[in-house]
C-alpha positions in Angstrom: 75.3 86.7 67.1 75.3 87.8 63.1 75.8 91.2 62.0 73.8 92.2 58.9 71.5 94.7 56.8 68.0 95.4 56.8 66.6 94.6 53.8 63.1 94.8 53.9 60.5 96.0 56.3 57.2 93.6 56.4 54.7 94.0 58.7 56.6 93.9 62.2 59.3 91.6 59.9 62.7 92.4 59.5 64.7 91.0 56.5 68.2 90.9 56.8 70.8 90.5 54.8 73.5 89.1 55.7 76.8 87.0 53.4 74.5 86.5 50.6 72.1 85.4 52.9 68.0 86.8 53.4 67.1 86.1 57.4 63.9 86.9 58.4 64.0 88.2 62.1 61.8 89.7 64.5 62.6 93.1 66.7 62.9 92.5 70.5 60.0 94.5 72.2 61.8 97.1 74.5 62.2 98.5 70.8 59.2 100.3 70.9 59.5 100.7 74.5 63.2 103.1 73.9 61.8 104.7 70.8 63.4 102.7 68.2 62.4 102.0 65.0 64.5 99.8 62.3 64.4 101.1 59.1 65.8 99.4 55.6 69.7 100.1 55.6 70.2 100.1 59.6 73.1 97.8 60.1 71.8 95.4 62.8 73.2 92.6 65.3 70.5 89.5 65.3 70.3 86.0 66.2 67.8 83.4 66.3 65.2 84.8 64.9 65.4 88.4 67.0 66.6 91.6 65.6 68.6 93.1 68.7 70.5 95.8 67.8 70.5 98.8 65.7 73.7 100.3 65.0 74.2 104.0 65.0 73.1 105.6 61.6 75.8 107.7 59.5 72.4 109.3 57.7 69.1 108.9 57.2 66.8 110.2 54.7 62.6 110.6 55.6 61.1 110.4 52.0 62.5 107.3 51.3 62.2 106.1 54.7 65.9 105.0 54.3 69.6 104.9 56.3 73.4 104.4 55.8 73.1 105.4 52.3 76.1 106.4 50.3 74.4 107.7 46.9 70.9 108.5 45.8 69.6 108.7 42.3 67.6 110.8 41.6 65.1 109.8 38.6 63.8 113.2 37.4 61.0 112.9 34.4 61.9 115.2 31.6 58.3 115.2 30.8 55.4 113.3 32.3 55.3 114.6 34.5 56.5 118.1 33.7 60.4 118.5 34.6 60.4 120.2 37.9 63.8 122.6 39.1 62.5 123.2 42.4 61.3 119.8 43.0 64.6 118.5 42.3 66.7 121.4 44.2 64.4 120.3 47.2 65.7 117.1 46.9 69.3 118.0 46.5 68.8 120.1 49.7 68.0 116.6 51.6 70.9 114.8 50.1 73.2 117.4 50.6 72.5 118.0 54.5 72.6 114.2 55.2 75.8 114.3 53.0 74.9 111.5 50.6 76.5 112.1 47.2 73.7 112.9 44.4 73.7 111.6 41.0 70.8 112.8 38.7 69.4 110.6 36.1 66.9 112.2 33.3 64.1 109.7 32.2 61.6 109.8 30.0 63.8 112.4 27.0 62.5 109.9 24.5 59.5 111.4 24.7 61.1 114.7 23.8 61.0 117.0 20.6 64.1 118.8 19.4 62.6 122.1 21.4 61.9 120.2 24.7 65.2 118.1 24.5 67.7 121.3 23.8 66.6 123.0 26.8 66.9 120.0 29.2 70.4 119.8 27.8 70.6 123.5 29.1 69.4 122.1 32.2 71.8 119.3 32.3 74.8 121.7 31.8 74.1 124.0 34.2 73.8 121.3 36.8 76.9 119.4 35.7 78.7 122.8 35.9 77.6 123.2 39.7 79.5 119.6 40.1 76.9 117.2 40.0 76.5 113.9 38.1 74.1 113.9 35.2 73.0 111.0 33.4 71.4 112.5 30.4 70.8 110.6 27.0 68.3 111.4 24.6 67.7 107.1 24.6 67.2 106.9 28.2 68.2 103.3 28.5 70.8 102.8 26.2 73.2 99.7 27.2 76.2 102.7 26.9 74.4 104.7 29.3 73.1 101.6 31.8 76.9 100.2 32.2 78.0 103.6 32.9 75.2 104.0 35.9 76.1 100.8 36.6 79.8 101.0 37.4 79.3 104.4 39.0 77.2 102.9 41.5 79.7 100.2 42.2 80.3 98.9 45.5 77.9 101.2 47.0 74.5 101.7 49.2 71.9 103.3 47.0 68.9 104.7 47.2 66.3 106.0 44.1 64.3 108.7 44.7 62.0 110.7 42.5 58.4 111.7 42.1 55.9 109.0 41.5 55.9 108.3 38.1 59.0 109.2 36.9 60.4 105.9 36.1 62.4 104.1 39.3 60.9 100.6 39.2 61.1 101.0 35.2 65.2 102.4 35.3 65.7 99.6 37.4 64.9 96.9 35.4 66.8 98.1 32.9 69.7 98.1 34.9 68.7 94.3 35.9 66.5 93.2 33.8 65.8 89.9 36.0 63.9 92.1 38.7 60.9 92.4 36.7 59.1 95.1 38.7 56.0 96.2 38.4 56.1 99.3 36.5 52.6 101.9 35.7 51.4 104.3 33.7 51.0 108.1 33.8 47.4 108.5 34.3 45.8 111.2 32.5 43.1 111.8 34.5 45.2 112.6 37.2 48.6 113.2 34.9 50.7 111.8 38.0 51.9 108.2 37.8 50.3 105.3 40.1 52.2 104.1 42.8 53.6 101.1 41.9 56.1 100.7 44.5 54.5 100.2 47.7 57.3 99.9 50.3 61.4 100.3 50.4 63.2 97.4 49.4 67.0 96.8 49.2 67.6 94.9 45.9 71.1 93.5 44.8 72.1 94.7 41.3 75.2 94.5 40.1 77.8 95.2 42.5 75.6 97.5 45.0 72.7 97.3 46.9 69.7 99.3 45.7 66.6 100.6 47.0 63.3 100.4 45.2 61.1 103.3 47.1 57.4 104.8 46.7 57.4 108.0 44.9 55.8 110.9 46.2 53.8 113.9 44.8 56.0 116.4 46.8 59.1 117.4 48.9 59.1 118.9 52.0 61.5 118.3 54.4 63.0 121.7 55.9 64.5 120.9 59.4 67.7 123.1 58.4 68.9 126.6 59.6 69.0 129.0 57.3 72.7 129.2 57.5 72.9 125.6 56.7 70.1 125.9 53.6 73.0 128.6 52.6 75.4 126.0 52.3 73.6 123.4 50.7 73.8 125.1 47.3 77.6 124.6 46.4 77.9 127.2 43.5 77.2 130.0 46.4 78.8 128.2 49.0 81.8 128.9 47.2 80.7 132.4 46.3 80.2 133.1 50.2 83.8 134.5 51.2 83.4 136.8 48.2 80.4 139.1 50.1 80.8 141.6 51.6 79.1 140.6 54.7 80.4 137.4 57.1 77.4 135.0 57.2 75.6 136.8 54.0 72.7 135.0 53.0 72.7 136.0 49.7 68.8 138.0 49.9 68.5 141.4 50.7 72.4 142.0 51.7 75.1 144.7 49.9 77.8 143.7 48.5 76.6 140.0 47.3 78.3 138.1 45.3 75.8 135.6 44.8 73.6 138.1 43.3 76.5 140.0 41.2 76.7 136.1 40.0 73.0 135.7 39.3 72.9 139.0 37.4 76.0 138.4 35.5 74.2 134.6 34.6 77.1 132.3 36.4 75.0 131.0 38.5 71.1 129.7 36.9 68.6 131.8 38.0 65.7 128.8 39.1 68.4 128.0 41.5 68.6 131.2 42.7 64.9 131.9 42.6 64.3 128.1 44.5 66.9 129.6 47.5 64.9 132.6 47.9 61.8 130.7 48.1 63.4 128.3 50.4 64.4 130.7 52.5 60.9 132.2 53.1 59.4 128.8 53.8 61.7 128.6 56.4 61.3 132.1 58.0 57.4 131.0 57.8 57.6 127.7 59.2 55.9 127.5 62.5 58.6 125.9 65.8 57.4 122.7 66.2 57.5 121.8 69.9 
């Protein structure tokens, strides 16, 4: 009996990775049977041939089909396509109920003019102030810049995500440069990148293990309460004991100090305006049974 990773899914093939090792296994079939389905990052028990355990998951993401990460980069074009706030607070949302530590990376601010580039350093600045880790250079790929990402990322399990186009195969390679994955253009018919990665794949690079994923057009994934959306935005998270009202959701309620924060520009106001919509989805969401 070996203990290992999943590294790739294959048509009903399970790679797995195991000391420095790629084993190319088979699941049992009660699998399917018991509702089980192996997914890259489950830590597994196999032997001979057969996948036969999954171990229990300490997260799991659903867009990148992933588990058992520890940190997700987030590749967020700064143009082509367009930057997008609430595409990347929706994001953040998923990381931060699964508890997976976030670190944005900015691609594509080589394509920039002075105009465009001050006010994604606005942007980066009012995200680093909320606590998160911004890789922002105005050379995307500089070797200052790749060793930094590099080392930050040490040691860990990691997973990109990011909409399709904005530049995860493409960051990757610079980071490695002996992947050599296949990388594609923004199309301007359709101004949205092609999908160029086709399935999840755990890749060793450096000292961690990274996941190449498909990008996707957009992010939905609201499974939470609205308490718990509440919480996933730190800078009013730590505004919360300041209201007025226990268990304040920061919309229509007195004595916020969320929106005293908003109005008095502490905390950015596409945040703000990404909650409130977030919020609503929620309230409109039909129960799924």
């Amino acid at each position: 009996m070996q203990t290992g990773t999943i590294q790739q899914s294959l048509s009903g093939f399970y790679d797995i990775y195991s000391d420095g090792q790629i084993y190319r296994t088979r699941a049992r079939g009660n699998f399917r049977k018991r509702g089980i389905k192996p997914v890259v990052g489950d830590h597994v028990e196999f032997s001979e041939g057969y996948l036969l355990k999954v171990m229990p998951r300490k997260n799991s993401l659903k867009r990148p089909l992933v588990a058992n990460i520890d940190t997700a980069v987030i590749v967020t074009a700064a143009i082509q396509p367009t930057f997008s706030p609430n595409l990347l607070d929706r994001q953040l949302i998923a990381l931060e109920l699964q508890h997976i530590r976030p670190v944005i990376y900015f691609s594509k601010t080589d394509l920039l003019d002075g105009k465009q580039w001050s006010a994604i350093e606005k942007v980066v600045a009012d995200y680093r102030a909320i606590g998160y880790q911004v890789f922002a250079d105005r050379d995307s790929f500089n070797e200052g810049q790749m060793a930094k990402l590099l080392a930050n990322l040490k040691q860990q399990t990691v997973t990109m995500m990011g909409q399709t186009g904005a530049g995860k195969s493409t960051l990757l390679n610079h980071l490695d440069p002996d992947l050599d994955l296949a990388t594609g253009e923004i199309s301007n018919a359709l101004k949205r990148g092609r999908h160029t990665t086709r399935k999840v794949m755990l890749l060793q690079v450096g000292q961690a293990l990274i996941a190449d994923t498909p990008g996707f057009s957009s992010y939905e994934d609201f499974t939470m309460t609205p308490q718990q959306l509440a919480a996933c935005f730190p800078e009013m998270a730590a505004l919360a004991p300041e209201c007025k009202f226990r268990g304040c959701l920061h919309l229509k309620e007195p004595g916020c100090a969320v929106k005293t924060a908003v109005k008095n520009a502490k905390i950015r106001q596409s945040r703000y305006d990404n909650y409130v919509q977030f919020q609503t989805l929620l309230r409109n969401q039909k129960p799924k049974y």
